[in-house]
Structure formats: C-alpha cells, structure tokens
N, CA, C and O atoms as CSV, one atom per row, in Angstrom:
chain,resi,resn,atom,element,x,y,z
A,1,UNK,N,N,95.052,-0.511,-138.270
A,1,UNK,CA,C,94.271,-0.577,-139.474
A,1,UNK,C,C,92.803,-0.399,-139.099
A,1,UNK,O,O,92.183,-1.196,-138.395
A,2,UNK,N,N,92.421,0.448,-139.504
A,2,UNK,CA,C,90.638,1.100,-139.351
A,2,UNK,C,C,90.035,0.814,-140.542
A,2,UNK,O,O,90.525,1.058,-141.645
A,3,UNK,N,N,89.141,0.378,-140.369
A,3,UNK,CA,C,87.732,-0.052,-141.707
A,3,UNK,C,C,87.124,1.267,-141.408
A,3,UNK,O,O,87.292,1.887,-140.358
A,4,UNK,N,N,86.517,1.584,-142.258
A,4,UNK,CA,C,85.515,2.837,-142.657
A,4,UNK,C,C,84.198,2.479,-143.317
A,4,UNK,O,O,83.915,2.519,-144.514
A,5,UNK,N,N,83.753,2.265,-142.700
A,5,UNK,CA,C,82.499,2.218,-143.497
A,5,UNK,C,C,81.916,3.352,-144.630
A,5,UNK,O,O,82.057,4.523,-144.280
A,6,UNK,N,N,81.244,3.105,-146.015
A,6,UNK,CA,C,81.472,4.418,-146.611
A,6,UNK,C,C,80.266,3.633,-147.219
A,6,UNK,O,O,80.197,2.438,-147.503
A,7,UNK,N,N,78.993,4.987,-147.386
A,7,UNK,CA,C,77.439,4.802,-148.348
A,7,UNK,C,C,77.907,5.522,-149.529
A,7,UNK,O,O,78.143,6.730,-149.566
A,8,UNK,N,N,78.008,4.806,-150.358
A,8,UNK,CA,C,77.896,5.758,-151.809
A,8,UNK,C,C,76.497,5.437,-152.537
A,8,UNK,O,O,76.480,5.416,-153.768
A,9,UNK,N,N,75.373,5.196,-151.834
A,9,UNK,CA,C,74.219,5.455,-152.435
A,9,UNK,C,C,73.831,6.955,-152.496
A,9,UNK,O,O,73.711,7.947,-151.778
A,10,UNK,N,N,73.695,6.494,-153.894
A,10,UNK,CA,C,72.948,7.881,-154.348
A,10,UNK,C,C,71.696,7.939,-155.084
A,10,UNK,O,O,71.337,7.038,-155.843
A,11,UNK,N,N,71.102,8.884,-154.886
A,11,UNK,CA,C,69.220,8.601,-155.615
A,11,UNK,C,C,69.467,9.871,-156.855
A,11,UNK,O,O,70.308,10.754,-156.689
A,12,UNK,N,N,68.840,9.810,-157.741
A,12,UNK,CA,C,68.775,10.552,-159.060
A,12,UNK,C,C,67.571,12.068,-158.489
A,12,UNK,O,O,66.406,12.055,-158.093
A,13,UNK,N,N,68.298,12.902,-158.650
A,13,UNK,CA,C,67.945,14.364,-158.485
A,13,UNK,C,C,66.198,14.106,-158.731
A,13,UNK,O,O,65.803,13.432,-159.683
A,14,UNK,N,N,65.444,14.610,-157.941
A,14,UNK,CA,C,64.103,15.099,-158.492
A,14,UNK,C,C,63.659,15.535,-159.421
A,14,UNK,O,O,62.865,15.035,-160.218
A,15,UNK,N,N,64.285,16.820,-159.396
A,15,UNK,CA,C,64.182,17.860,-160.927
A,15,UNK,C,C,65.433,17.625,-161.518
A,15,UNK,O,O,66.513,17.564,-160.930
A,16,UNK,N,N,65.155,17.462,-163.069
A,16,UNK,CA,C,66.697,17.610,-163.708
A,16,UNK,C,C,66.627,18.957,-164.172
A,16,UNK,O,O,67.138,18.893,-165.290
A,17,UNK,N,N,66.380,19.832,-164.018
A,17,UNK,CA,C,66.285,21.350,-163.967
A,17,UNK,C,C,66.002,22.382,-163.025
A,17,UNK,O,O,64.886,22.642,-162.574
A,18,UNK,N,N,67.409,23.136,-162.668
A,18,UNK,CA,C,67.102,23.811,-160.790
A,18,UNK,C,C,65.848,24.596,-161.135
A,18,UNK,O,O,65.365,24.570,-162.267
A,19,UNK,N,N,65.300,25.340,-160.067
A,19,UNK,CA,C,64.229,26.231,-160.581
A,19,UNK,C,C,65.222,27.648,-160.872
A,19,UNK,O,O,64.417,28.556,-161.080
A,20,UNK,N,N,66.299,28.062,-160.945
A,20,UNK,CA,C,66.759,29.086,-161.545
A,20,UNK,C,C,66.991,28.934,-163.013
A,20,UNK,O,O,67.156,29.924,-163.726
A,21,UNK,N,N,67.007,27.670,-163.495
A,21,UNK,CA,C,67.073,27.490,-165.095
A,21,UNK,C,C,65.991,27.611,-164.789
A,21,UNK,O,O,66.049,28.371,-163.822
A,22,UNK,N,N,64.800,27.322,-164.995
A,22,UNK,CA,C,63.294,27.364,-165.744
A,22,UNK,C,C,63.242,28.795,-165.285
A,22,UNK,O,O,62.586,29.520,-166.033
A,23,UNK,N,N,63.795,29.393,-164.200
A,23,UNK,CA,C,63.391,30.798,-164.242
A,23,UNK,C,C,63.640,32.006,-165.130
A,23,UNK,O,O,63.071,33.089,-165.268
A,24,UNK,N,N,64.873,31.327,-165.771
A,24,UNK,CA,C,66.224,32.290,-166.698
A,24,UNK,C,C,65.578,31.873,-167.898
A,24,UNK,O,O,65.445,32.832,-168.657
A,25,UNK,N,N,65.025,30.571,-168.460
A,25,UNK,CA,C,64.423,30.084,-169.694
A,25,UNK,C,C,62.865,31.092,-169.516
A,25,UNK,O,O,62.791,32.078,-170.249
A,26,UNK,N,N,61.942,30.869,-168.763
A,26,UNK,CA,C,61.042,31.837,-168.651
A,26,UNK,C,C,61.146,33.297,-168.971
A,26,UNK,O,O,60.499,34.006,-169.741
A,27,UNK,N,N,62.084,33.529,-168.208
A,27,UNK,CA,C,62.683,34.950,-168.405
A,27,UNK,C,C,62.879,35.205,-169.904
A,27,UNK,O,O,62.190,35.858,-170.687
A,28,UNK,N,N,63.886,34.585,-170.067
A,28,UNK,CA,C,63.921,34.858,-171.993
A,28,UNK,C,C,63.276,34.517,-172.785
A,28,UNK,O,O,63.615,34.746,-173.947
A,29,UNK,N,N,61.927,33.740,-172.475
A,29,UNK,CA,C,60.726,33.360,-173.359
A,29,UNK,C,C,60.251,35.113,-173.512
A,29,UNK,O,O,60.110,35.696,-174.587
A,30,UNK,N,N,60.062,35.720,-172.138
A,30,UNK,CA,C,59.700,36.669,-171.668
A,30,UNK,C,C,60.189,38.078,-172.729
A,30,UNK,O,O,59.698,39.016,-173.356
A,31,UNK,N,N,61.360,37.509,-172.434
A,31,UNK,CA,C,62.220,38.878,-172.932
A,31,UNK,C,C,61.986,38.903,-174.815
A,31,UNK,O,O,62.069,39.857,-175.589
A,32,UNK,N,N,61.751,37.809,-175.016
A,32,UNK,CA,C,62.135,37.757,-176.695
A,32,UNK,C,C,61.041,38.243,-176.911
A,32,UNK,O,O,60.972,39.187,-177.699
A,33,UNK,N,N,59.899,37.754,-176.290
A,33,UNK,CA,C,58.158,38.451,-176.780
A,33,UNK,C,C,57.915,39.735,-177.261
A,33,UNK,O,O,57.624,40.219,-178.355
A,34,UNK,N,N,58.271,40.467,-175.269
A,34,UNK,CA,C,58.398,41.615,-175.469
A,34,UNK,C,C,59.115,42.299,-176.615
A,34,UNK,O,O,58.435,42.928,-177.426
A,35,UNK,N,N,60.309,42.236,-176.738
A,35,UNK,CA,C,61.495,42.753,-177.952
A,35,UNK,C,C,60.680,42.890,-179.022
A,35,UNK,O,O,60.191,43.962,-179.379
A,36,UNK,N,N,60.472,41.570,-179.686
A,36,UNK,CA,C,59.675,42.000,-180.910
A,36,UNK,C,C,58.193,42.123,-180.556
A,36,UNK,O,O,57.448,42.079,-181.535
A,37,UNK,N,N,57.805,42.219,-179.764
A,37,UNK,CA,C,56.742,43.254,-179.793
A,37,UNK,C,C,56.526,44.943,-179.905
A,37,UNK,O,O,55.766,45.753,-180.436
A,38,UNK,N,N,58.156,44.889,-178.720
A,38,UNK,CA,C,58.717,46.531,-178.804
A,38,UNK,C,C,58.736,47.120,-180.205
A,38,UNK,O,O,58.097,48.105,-180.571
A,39,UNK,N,N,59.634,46.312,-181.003
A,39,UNK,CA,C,60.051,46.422,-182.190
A,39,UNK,C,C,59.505,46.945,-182.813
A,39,UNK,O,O,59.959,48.003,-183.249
A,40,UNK,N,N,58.077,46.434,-183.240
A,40,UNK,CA,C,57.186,46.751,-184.117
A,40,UNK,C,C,56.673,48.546,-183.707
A,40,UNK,O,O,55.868,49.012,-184.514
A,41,UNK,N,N,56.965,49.189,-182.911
A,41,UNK,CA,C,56.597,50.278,-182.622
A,41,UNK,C,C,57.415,51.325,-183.534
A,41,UNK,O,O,58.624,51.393,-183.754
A,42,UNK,N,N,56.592,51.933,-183.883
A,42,UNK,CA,C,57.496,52.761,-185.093
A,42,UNK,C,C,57.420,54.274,-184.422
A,42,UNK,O,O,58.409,54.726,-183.845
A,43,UNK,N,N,56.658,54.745,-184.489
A,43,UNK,CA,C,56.385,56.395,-183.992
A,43,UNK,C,C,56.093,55.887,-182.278
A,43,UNK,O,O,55.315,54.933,-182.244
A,44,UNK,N,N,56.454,56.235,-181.230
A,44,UNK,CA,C,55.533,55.985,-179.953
A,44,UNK,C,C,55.023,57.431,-179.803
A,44,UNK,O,O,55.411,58.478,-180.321
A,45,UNK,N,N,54.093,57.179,-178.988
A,45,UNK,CA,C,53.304,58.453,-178.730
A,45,UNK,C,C,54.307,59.690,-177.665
A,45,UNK,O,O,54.749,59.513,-176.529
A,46,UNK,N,N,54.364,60.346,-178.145
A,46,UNK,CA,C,55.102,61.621,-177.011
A,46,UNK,C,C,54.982,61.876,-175.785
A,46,UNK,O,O,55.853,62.369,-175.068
A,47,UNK,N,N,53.726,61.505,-175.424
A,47,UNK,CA,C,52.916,61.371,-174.302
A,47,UNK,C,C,53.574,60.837,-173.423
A,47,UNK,O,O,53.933,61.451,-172.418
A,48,UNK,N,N,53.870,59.507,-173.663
A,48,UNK,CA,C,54.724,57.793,-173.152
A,48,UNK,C,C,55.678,58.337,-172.633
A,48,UNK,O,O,55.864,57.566,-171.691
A,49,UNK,N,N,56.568,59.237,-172.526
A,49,UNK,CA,C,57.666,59.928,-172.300
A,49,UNK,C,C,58.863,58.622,-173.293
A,49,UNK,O,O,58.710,57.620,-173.991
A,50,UNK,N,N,60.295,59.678,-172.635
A,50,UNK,CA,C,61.193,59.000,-173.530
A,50,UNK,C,C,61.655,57.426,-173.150
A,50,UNK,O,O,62.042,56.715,-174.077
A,51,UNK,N,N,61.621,56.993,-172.051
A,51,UNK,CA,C,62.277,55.599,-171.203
A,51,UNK,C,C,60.609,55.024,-171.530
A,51,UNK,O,O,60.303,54.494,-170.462
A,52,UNK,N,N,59.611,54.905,-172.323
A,52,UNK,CA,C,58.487,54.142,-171.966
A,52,UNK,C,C,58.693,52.468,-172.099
A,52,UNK,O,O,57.958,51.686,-171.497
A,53,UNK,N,N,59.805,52.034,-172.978
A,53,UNK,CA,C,59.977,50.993,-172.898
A,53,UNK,C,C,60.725,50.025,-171.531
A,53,UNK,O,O,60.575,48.816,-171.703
A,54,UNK,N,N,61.153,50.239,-170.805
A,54,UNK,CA,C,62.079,50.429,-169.634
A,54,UNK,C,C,60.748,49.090,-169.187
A,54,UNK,O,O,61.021,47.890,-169.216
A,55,UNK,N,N,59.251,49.677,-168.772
A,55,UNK,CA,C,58.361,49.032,-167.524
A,55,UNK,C,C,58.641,47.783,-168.342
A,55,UNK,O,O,59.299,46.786,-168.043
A,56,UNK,N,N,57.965,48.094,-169.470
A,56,UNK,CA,C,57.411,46.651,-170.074
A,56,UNK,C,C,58.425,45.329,-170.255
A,56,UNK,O,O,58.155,44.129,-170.229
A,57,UNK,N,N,59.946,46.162,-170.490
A,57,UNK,CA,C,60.795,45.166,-170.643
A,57,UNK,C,C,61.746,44.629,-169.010
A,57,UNK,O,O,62.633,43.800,-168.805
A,58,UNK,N,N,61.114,45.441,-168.264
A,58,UNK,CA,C,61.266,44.739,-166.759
A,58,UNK,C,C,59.837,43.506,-166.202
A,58,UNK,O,O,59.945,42.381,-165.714
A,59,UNK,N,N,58.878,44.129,-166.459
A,59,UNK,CA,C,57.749,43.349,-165.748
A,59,UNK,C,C,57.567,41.948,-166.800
A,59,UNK,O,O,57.477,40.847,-166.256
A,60,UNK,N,N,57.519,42.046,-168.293
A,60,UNK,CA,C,57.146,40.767,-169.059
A,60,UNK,C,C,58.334,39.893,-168.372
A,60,UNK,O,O,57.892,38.954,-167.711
A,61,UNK,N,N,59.745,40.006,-168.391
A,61,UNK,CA,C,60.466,39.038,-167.827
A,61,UNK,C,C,60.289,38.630,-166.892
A,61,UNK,O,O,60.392,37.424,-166.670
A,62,UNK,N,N,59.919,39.608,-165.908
A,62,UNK,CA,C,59.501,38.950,-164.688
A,62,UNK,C,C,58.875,37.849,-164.710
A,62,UNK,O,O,59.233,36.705,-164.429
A,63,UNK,N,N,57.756,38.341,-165.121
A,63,UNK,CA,C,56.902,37.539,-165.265
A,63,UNK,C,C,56.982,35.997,-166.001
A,63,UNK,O,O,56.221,35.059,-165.764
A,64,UNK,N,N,57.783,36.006,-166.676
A,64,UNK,CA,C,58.145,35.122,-167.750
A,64,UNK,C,C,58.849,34.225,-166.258
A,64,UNK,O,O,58.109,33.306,-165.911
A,65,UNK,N,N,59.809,34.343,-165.604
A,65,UNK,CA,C,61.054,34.054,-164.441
A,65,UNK,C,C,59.051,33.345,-163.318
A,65,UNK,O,O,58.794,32.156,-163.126
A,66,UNK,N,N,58.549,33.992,-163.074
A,66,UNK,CA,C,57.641,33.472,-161.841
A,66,UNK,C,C,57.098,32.459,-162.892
A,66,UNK,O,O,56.971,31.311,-162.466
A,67,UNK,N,N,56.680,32.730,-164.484
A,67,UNK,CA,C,56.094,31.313,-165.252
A,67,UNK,C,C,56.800,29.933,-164.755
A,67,UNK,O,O,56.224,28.884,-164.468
A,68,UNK,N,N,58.214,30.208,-164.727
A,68,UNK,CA,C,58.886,29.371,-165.075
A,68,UNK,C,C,59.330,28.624,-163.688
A,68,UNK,O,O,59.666,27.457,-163.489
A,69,UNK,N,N,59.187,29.894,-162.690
A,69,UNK,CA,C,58.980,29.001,-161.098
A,69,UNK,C,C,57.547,28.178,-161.091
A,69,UNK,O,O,57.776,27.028,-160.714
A,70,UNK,N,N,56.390,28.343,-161.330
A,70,UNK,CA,C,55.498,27.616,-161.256
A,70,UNK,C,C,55.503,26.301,-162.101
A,70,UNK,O,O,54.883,25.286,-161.786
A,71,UNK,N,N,56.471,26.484,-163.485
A,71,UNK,CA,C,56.567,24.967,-164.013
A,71,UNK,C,C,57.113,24.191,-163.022
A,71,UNK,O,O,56.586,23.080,-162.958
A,72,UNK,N,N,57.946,24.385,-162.267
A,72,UNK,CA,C,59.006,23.750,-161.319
A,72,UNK,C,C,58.369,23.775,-160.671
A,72,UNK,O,O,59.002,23.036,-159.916
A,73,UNK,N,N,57.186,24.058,-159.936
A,73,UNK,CA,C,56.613,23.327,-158.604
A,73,UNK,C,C,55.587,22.635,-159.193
A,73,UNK,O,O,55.140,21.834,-158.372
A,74,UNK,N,N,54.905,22.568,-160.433
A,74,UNK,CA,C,53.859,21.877,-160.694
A,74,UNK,C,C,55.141,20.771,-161.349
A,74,UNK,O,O,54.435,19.769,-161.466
A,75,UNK,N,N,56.222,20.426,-161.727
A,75,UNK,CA,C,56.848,18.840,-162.138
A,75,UNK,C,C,56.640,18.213,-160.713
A,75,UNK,O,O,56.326,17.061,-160.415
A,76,UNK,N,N,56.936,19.428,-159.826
A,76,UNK,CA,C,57.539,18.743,-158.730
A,76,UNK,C,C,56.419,18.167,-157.405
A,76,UNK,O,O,56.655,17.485,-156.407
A,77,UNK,N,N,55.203,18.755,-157.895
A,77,UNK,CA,C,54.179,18.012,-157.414
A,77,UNK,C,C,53.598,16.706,-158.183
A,77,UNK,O,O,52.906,15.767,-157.788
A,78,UNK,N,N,54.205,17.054,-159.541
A,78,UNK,CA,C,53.706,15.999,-160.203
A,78,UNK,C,C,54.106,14.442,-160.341
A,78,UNK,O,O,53.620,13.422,-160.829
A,79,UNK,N,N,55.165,14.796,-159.697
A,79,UNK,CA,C,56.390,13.529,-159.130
A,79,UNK,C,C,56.007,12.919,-158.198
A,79,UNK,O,O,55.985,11.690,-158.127
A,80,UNK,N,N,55.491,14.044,-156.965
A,80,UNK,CA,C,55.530,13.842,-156.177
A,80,UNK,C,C,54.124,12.955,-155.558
A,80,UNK,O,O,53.957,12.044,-154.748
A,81,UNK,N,N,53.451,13.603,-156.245
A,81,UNK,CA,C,51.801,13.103,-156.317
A,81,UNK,C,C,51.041,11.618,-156.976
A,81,UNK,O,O,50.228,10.748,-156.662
A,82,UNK,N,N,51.998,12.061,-158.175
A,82,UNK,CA,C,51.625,10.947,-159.338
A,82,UNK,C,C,50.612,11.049,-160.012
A,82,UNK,O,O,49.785,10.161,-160.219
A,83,UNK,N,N,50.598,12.774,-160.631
A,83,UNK,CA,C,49.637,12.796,-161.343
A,83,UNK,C,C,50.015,12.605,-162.521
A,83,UNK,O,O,51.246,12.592,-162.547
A,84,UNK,N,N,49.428,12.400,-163.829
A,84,UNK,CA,C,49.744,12.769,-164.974
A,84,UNK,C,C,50.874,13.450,-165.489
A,84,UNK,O,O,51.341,14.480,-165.004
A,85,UNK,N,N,51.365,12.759,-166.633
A,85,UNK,CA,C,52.262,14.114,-166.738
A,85,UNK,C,C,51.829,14.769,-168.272
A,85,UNK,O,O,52.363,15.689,-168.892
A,86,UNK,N,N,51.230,14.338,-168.452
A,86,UNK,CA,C,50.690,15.080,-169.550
A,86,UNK,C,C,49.375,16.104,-169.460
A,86,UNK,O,O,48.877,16.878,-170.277
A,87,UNK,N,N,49.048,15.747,-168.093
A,87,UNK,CA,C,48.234,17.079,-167.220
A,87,UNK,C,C,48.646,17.827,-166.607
A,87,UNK,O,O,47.965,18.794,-166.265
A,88,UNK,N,N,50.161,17.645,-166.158
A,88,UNK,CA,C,51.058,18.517,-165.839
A,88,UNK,C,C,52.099,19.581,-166.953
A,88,UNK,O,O,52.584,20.707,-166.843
A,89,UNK,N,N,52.100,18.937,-167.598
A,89,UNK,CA,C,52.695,19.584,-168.356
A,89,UNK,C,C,51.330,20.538,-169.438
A,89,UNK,O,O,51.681,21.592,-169.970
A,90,UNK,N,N,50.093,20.103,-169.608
A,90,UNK,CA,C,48.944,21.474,-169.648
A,90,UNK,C,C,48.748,22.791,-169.009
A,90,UNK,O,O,48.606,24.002,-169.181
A,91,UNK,N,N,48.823,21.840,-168.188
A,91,UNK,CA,C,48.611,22.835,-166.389
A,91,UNK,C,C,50.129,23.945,-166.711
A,91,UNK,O,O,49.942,25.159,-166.800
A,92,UNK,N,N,51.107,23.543,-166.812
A,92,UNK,CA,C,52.188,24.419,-166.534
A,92,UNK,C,C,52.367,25.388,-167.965
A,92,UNK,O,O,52.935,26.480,-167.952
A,93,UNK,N,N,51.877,24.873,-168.963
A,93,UNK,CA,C,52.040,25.901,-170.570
A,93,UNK,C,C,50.895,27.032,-170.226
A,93,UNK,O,O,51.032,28.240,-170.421
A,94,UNK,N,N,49.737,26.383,-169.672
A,94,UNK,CA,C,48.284,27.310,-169.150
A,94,UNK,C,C,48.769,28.401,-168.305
A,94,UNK,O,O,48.608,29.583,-168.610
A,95,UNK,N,N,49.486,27.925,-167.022
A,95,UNK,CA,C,49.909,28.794,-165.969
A,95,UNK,C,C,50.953,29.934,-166.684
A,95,UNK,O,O,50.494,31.074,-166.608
A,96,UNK,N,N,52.207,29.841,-167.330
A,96,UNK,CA,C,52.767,30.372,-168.647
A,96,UNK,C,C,52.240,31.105,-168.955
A,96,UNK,O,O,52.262,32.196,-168.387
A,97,UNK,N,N,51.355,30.798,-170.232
A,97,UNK,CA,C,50.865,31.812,-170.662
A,97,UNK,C,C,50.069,32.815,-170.115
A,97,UNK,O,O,50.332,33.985,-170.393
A,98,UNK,N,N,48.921,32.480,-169.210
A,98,UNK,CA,C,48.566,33.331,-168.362
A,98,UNK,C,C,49.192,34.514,-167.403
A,98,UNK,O,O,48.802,35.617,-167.021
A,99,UNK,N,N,50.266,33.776,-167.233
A,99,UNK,CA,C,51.298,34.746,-166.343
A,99,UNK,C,C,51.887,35.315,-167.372
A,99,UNK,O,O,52.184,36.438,-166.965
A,100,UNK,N,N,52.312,35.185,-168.712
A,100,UNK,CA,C,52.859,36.346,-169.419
A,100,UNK,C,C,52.288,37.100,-169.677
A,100,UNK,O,O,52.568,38.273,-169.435
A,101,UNK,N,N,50.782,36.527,-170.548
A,101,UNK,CA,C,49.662,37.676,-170.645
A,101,UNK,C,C,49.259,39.026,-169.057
A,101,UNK,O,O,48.882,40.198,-169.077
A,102,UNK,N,N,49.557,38.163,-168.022
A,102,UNK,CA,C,49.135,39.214,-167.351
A,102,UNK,C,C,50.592,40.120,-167.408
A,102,UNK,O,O,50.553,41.274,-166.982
A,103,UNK,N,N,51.411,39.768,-167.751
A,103,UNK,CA,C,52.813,40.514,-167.454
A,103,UNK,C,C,53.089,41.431,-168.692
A,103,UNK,O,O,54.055,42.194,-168.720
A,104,UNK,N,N,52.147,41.308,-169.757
A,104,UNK,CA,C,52.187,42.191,-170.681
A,104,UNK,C,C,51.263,43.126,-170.539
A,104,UNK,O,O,51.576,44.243,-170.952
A,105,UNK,N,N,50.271,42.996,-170.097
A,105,UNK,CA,C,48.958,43.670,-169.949
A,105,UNK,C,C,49.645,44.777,-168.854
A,105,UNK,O,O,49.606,45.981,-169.104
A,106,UNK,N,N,50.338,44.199,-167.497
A,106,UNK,CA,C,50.707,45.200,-166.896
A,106,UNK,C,C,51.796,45.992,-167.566
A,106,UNK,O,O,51.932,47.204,-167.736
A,107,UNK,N,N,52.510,44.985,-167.886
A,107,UNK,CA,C,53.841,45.880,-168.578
A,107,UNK,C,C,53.315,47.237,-169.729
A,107,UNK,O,O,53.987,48.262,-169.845
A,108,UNK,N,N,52.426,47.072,-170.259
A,108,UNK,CA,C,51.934,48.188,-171.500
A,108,UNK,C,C,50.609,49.054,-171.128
A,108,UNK,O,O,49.883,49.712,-171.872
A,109,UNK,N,N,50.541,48.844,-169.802
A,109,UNK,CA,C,48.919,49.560,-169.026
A,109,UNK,C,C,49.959,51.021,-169.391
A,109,UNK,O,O,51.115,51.327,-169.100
A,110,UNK,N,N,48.793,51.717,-170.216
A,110,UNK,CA,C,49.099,53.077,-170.159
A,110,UNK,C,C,49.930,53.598,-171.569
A,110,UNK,O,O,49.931,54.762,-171.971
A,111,UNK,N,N,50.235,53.099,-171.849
A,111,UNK,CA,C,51.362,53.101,-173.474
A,111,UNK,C,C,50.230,52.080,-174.251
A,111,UNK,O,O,49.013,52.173,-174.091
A,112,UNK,N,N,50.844,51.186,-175.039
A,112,UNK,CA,C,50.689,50.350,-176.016
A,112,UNK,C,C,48.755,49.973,-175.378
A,112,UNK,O,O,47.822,50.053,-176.177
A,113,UNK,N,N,48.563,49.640,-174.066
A,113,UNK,CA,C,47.439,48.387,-173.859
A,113,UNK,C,C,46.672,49.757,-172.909
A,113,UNK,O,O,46.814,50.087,-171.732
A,114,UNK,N,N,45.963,50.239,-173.850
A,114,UNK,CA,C,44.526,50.743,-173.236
A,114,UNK,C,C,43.455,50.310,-172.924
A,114,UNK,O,O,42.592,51.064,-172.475
C-alpha cells in the first residue's frame, strides 16, 4: 500500500480571456467597420482597379487583431503592476482606436483616403 501525495492547488487564470479571443474580437470590431464603410461606396473610381477592396479589408482587421493584442498586455500589466483599472481600461480603448484609425488610413491610402 503506497500513499501518494497529490497538490490540487490551483490559482485562478490571470486573464479570463486568451489573447487569441481579444485578437478574433478585435478582428471583428475591425472587420464590421470596414464592411460598412465598404458598403457605402456606390460607384468606385475605375482607377482603384477591380479587387480595390481586398487591402482595406485585410489590413483594418489586422489591425483590429494587434488592437486587441495590446488590450491583453495592458490587463496584464495592469494586474500585474496594480495600476488602475479604470486607467487601464482608457489606455487600452485609446490604443484601439488609434490602431484602427491607423489601419484604415493605411488600408484606403490611395482609393477612398487621399
């Protein structure tokens, strides 16, 4: 007869959200923008060629996916640090939007954003 010793301690996850969800939620913040932004395009210019929508609806998601990695390292400093979380959670809508805006700006350089 053998005893086993056995730890069933367990500590509660850091993040309750992996950074591939906030990346996939980013992403489709991303994706929905763009869409109806696409949308609204009625005539595009001839110029644009025929695939012009293709950049914009690759790079805004992107971009939307890296927003949504930076929420996840700013909780996770914010845990970690003990800052605010209501300065963290500024900080991460700021970082967001900034990173979509730049992800639209690139996404439509040349078409839509002259």
């Amino acid at each position: 007869m053998t005893m086993t010793q056995s730890n069933k301690l367990t500590t509660p996850p850091i993040h309750p959200a992996s950074p591939g969800k906030r990346m996939a939620i980013g992403a489709g913040i991303g994706l929905i923008l763009i869409s109806l932004f696409l949308l609204s395009v009625r005539e595009p210019n001839p110029g644009w060629g025929k695939l012009w929508m293709i950049r914009p609806l690759l790079i805004v998601p992107l971009a939307g996916a890296i927003g949504g990695l930076c929420t996840y390292f700013i909780s996770h400093f914010q845990k970690q640090f003990g800052i605010n979380k209501a300065i963290a959670i500024i900080v991460s809508v700021l970082v967001c939007l900034i990173g979509l805006w730049i992800g639209f700006v690139l996404g439509l350089d040349g078409t839509l954003w002259n």
